[in-house]
C-alpha positions in Angstrom: -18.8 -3.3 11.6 -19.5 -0.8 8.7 -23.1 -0.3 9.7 -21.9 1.1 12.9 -21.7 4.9 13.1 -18.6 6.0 14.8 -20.1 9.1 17.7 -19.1 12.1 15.6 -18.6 13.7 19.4 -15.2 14.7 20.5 -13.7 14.5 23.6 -12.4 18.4 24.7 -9.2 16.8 25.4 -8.6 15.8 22.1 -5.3 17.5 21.0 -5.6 19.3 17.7 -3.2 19.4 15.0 -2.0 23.1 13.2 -5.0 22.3 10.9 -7.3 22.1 13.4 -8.5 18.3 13.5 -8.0 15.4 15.7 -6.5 12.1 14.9 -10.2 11.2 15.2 -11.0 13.3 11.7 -9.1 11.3 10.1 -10.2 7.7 10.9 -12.8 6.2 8.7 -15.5 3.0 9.3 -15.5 0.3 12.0 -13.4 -2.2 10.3 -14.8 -5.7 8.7 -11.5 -6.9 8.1 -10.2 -10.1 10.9 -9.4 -8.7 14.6 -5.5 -8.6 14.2 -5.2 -8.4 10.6 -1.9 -6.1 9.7 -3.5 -4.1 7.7 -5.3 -2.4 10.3 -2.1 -1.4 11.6 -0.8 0.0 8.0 -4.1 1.9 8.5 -3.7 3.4 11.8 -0.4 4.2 10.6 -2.1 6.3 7.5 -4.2 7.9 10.0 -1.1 8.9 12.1 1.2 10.0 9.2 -1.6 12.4 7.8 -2.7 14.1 11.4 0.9 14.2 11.8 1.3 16.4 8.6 -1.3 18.2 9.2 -3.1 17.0 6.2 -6.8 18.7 5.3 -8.5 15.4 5.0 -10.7 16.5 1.8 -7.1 17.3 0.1 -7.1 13.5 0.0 -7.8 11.1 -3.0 -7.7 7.7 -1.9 -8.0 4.9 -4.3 -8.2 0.8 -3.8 -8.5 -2.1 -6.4 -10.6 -5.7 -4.9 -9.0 -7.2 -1.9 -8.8 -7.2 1.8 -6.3 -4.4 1.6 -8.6 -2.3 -1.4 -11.2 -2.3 1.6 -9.1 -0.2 3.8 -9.9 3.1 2.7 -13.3 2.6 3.9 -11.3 2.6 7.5 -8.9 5.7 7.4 -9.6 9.6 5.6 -13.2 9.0 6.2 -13.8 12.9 4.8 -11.5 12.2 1.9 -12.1 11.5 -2.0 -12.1 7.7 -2.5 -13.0 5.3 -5.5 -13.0 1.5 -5.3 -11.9 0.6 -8.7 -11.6 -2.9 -10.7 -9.4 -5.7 -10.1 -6.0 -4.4 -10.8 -6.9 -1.3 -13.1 -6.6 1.6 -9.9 -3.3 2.9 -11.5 -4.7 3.6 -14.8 -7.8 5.6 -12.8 -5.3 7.4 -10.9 -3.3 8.7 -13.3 -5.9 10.4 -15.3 -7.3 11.6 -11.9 -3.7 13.2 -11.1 -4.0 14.3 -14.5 -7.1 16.3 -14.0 -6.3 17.0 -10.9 -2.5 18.1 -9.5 -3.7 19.9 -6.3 -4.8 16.8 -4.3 -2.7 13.9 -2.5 -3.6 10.7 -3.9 -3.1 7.8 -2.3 -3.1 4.3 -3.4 -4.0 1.2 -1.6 -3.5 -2.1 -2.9 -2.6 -5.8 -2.3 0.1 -8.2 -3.3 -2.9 -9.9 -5.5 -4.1 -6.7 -6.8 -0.8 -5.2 -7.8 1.7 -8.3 -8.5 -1.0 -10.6 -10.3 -3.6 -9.2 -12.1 -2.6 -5.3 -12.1 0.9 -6.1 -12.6 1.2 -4.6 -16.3 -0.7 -1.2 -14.4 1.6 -1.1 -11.9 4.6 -1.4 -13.7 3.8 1.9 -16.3 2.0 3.8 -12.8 5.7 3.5 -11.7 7.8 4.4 -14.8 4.9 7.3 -15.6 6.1 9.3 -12.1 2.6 9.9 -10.8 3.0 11.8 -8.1 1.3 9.6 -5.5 1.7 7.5 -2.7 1.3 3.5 -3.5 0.6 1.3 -0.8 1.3 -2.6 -1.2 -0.6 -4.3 1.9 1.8 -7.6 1.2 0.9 -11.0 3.0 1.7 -13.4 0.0 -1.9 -14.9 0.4 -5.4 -14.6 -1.5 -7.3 -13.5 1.8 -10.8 -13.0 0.2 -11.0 -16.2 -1.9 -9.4 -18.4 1.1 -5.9 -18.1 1.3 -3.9 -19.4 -1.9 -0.4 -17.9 -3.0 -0.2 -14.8 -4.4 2.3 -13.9 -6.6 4.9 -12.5 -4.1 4.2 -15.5 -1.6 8.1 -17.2 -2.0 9.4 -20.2 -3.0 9.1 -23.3 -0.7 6.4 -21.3 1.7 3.6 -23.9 2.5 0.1 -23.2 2.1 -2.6 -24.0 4.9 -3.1 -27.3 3.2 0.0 -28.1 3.4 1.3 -27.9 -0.4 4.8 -26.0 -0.9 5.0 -23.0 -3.3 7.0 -24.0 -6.2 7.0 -21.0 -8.2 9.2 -17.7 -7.5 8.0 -14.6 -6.0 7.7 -10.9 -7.3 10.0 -9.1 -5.6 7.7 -5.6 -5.8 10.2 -3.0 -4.3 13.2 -4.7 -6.8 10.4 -4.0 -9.7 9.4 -0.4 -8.2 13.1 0.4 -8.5 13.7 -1.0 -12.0 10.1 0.5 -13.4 11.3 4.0 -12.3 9.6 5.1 -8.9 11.9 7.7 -7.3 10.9 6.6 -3.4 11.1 3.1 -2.9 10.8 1.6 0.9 9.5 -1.4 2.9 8.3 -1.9 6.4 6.0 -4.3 8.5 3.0 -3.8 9.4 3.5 -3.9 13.1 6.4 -1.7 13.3 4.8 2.0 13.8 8.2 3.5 14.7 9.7 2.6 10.8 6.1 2.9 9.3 4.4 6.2 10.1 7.9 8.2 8.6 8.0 6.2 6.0 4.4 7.5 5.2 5.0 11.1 5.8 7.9 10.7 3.3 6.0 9.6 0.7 3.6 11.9 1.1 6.0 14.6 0.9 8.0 13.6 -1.7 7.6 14.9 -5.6 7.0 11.9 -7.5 6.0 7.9 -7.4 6.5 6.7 -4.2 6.2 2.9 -2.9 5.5 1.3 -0.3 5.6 -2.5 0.2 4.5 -3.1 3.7 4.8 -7.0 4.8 1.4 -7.5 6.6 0.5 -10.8 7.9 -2.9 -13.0 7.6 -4.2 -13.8 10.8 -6.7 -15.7 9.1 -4.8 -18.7 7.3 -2.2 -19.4 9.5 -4.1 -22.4 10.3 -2.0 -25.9 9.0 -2.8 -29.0 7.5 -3.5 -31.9 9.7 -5.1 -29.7 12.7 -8.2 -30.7 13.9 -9.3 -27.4 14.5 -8.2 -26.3 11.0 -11.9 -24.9 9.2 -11.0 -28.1 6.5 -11.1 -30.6 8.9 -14.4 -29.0 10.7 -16.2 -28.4 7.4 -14.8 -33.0 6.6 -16.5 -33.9 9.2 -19.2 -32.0 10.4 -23.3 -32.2 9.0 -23.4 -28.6 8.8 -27.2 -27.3 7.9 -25.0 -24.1 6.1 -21.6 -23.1 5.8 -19.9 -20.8 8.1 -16.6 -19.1 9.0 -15.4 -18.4 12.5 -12.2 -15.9 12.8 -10.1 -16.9 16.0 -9.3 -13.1 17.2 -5.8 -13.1 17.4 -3.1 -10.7 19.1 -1.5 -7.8 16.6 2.1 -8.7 16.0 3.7 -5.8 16.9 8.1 -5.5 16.9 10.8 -2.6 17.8 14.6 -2.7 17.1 17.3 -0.7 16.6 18.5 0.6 12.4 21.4 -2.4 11.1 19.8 -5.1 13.6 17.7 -8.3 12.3 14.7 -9.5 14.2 13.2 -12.5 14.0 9.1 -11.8 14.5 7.0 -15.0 15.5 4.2 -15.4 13.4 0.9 -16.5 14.7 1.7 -20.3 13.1 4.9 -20.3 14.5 7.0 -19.3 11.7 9.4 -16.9 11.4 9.9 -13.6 9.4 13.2 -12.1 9.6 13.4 -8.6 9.4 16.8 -6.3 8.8 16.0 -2.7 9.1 18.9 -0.7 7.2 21.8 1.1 9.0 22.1 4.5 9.7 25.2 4.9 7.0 22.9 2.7 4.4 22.9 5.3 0.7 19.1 5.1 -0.5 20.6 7.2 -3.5 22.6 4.5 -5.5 20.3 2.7 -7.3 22.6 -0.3 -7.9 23.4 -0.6 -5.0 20.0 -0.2 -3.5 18.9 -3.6 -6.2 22.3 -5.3 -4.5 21.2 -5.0 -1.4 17.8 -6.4 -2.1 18.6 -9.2 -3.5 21.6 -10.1 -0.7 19.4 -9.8 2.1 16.6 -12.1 0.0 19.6 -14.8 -0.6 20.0 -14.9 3.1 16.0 -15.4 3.8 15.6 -11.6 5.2 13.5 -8.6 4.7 15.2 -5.4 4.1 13.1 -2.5 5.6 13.6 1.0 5.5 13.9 3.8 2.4 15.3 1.6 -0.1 15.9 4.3 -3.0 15.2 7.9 -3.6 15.7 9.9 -6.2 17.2 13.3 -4.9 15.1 15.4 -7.5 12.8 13.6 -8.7 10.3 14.6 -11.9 6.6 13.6 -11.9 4.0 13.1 -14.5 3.3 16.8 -15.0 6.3 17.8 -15.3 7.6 15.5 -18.0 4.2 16.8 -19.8 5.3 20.1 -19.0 1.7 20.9 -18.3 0.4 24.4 -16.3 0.5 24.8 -13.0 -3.6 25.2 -12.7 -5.4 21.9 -12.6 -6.6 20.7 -15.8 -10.4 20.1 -14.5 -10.4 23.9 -13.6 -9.6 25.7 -17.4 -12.4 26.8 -19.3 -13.1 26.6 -23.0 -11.0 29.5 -23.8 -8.0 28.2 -21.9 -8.3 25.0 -23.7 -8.1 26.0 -26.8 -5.1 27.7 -28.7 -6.8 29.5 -31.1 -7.2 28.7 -35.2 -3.2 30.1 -35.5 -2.0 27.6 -33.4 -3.9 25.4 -34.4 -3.4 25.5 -38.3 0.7 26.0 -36.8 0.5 22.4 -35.0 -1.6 20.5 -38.0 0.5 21.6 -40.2 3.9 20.5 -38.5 2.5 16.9 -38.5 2.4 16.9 -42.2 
């Protein structure tokens, strides 16, 4: 639980990185969220990439929407910057906060609710802007916080937990990352560390908008109509004096396999989520082709993971403003402003 401090001792064995910390700096809270939940995993994975990188945690801005996934900053980068913003409105805080301030990472966490629903106007001008960030999609194509209905990316013909199909289609978010302009565009699973951690240190590294959907699955709806140890057939038929929830701990679903394979990964329900992991001779550089391949492997009921598309030299937000180098939150007054020349110069061209 969050109320539980984490011993701020470190074992002497700890192996430091070239910065000097421990993976250990670079965890955050006890997590809240449901023992196996996926994104726990995409945050371990966080944790990894940046202690990997050598990362100085307080380099970090790390910013979330509302959701099960916008609570996971509270559980990685617990020295960082973070902000917990409104329902779908993080990218507009983080640009002007990459605005103000070039010098840091920023990091975006978000959910398939947050970002495909609601913040799906933000997300789409976050993307075609080039903020040089690092956007996380924690996707299980569920509501998780309000009980499991479909979120917008939940596809066509899934069933819910009461049993009622999905009739409407999904947003494909790495298609629309692609089309809105991010220049690094990739997908993984949740429980595939191998893919997932490099795929994080890529984006951190690279010049630009990066995203990342990552298919993470809810441990905590997987429950079907018709069982009678579903929580709607308890809650039917039991006098309860107040109402409760009980989260069956589950087993992380963790997978490995080889670049240009498929594997088919059980779900905790009994479904199956097929999974293609791109070839070694796959070109993340044609953009066309990139959308083709998307939408083949979709047709065929698979999930394309790997780097997508990237944009060999990609431009960011500061850079198509052709702002200064400095951070803007660091000029003083007589930085700022020009002078009454320049000034009178600029008014008077807008005549």
């Amino acid at each position: 639980m969050t109320y539980i401090t984490k011993p701020k001792l470190h074992h002497p064995s700890l192996q430091r990185n070239k910065a000097g910390y421990t993976r250990r700096d670079y965890e955050g809270s006890v997590s809240t969220l449901c023992a196996g939940c996926g994104h726990d995993s995409i945050s371990a994975a966080i944790i990894q990439a940046c202690y990997e990188l050598d990362i100085q945690p307080h380099h970090v801005a790390k910013l979330s929407g509302i959701g099960c996934s916008s609570k996971t900053p509270t559980y990685f980068l617990g020295h960082s910057h973070g902000f917990n913003t409104v329902h779908g409105r993080m990218p507009s805080v983080m640009t002007g906060a990459n605005l103000a301030n070039r010098d840091l990472v920023y990091m975006g966490v978000s959910g398939d609710g947050d970002s495909a629903s609601i913040g799906l106007g933000q997300f789409a001008h976050i993307m075609r802007r080039g903020v040089n960030m690092v956007y996380i999609v924690m996707n299980n194509g569920v509501y998780g916080l309000t009980k499991g209905q479909f979120s917008a990316t939940a596809d066509r013909g899934s069933v819910s937990k009461k049993g009622v199909a999905n009739s409407d289609s999904s947003i494909d978010m790495v298609s629309m990352a692609i089309l809105m302009g991010a220049t690094f565009v990739a997908r993984s699973f949740s429980g595939d560390k191998q893919q997932l951690v490099p795929l994080i240190k890529a984006a951190i590294d690279h010049k630009g908008a990066a995203f990342l959907d990552v298919i993470s699955p809810c441990v905590a709806f997987n429950n079907h109509a018709g069982s009678t140890k579903s929580y709607e057939y308890v809650r039917e038929h039991n006098e309860a004096v107040n109402r409760l929830d009980f989260i069956e701990t589950r087993e992380e679903i963790t997978t490995q396999y080889d670049p240009g394979t498929v594997q088919e990964v059980q779900q905790h329900d009994g479904s199956l989520l097929r999974l293609r992991k791109l070839a070694p001779d796959y070109d993340p550089c044609d953009k066309i082709a990139a959308m083709q391949y998307i939408q083949a492997a979709e047709a065929a009921g698979e999930v394309a993971t790997g780097l997508l598309y990237v944009e060999a030299m990609p431009k960011d937000l500061h850079a198509n403003l052709n702002t200064v180098d400095a951070p803007l939150n660091k000029l003083n007054a007589a930085e700022l402003c020009p002078g009454k020349a320049t000034l009178d110069k600029i008014n008077a061209s807008l005549r």
